[in-house]
C-alpha positions as CSV (number, residue, x, y, z in Angstrom):
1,X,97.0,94.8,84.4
2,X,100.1,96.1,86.4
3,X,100.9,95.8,89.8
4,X,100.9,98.7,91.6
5,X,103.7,100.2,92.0
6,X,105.7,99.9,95.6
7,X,106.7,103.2,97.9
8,X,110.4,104.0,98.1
9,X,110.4,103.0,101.4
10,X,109.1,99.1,100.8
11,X,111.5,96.7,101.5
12,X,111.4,94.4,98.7
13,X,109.4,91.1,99.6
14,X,110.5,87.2,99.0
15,X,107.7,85.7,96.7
16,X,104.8,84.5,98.6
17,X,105.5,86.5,101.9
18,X,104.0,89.8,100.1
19,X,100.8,91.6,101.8
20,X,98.5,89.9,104.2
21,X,100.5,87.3,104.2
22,X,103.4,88.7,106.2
23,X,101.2,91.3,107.9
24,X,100.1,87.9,109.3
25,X,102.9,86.8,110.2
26,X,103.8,90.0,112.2
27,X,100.7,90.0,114.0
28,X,101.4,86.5,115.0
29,X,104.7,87.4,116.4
30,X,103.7,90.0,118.6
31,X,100.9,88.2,120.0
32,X,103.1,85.7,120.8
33,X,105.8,88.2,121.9
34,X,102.9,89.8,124.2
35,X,101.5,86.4,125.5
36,X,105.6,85.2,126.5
37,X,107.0,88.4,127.8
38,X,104.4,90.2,129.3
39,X,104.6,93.6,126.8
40,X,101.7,95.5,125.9
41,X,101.1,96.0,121.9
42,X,102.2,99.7,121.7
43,X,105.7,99.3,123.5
44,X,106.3,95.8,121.0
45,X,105.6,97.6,117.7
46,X,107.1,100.4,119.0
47,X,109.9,98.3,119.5
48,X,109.2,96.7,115.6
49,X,110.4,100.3,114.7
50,X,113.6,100.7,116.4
51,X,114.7,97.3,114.7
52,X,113.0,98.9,111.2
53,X,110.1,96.7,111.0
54,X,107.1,98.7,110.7
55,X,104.0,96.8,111.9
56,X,101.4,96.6,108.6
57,X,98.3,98.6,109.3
58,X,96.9,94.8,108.8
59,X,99.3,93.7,111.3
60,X,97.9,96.0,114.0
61,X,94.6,95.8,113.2
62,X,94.9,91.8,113.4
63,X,96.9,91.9,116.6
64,X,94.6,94.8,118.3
65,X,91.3,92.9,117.4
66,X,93.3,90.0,119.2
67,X,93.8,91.8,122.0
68,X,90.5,93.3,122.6
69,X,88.8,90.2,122.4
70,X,91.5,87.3,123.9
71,X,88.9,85.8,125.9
72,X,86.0,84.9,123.7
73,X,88.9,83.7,121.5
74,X,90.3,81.5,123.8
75,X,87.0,80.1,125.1
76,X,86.0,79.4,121.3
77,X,89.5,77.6,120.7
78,X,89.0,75.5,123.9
79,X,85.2,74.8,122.6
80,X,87.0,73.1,119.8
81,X,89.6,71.8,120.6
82,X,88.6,68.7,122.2
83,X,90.0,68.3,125.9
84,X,92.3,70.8,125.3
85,X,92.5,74.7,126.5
86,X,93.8,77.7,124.8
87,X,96.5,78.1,127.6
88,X,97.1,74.3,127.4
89,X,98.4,75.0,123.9
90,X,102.0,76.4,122.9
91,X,101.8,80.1,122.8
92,X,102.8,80.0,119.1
93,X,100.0,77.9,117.9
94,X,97.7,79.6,120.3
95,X,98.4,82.5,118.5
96,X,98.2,81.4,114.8
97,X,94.9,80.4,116.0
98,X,93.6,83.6,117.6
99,X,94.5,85.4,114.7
100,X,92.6,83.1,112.7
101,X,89.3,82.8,114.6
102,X,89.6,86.8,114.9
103,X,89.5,86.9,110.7
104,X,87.1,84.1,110.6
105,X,84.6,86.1,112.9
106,X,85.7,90.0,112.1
107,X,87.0,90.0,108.6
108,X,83.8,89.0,106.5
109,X,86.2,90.1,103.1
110,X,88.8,87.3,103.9
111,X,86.5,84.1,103.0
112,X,87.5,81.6,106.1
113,X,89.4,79.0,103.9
114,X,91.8,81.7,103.2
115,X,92.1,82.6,107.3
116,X,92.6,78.7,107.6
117,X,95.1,77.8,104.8
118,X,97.3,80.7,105.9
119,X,97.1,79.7,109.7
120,X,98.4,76.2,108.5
121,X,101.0,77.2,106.4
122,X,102.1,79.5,109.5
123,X,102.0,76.2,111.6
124,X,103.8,74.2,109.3
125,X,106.3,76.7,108.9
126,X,106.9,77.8,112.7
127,X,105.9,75.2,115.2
128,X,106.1,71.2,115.3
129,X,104.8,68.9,112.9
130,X,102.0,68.1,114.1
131,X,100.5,71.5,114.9
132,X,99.3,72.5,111.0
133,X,96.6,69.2,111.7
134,X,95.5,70.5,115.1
135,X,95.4,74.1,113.7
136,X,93.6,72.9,110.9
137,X,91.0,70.9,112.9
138,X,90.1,73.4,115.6
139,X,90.0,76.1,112.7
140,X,87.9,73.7,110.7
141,X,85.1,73.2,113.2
142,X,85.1,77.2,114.4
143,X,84.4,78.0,110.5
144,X,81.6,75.5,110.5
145,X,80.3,76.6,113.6
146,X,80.1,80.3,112.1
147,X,78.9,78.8,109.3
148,X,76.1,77.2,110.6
149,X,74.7,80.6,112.5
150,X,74.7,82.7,110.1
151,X,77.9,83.4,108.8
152,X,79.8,82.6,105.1
């Protein structure tokens, strides 16, 4: 089977930061460009287009669902987290996780091993060493959690 092929317009991708993967990515940065300077979502992608980055459509939709629901996030990422709060957290990491617990709960095509491996990767790639374990274990218990009432 062939891949399909790429628009004119696609910028050519590095292996392994294709698809979701970067349209992860993105949305993490401007949550976390939202949660530092203040910006509402339309004006920072709108700004994502000046500096020709398009926003994925799975970008947006990651960041949006995000948005809309921040505080549910935040109170299931503090439930898990073990003394700590969401806004204890650095805004990175609080971010990789929001987008995360979003997929988990939102995204029933995206099993939540996938949502959880990415988010690490992100952490290990982006913030200090020792956020990909505390990523990993908040993420861990949410899944199990959702698991255990009646999600995957």
């Amino acid at each position: 089977m062939t891949p399909p092929a790429r628009g004119e317009d696609e910028a050519p991708r590095a292996p392994g930061e294709g698809g979701r993967r970067a349209a992860r990515r993105q949305a993490v940065v401007l949550l976390y460009q939202r949660d530092v300077t203040g910006m509402g979502l339309e004006e920072l992608e709108r700004n994502a287009e000046r500096e020709g980055a398009p926003v994925d459509p799975f970008a947006h939709a990651l960041a949006e669902g995000v948005a809309v629901d921040t505080a549910s996030l935040d109170e299931l990422i503090t439930a898990a987290a073990e003394g700590w709060t969401a806004e204890r957290l650095a805004p990175l990491e609080r971010n990789i996780l929001r987008v995360a617990v979003h997929e988990i709960l939102d995204w029933p095509d995206i099993p939540p091993a996938v949502s959880i491996n990415e988010a690490v990767d992100l952490a290990k790639r982006y913030c200090q060493p020792e956020a990909a374990g505390l990523v990993n274990g908040i993420l861990g218990r949410i899944a199990a959690e959702h698991a255990g009432v009646g999600g995957r």
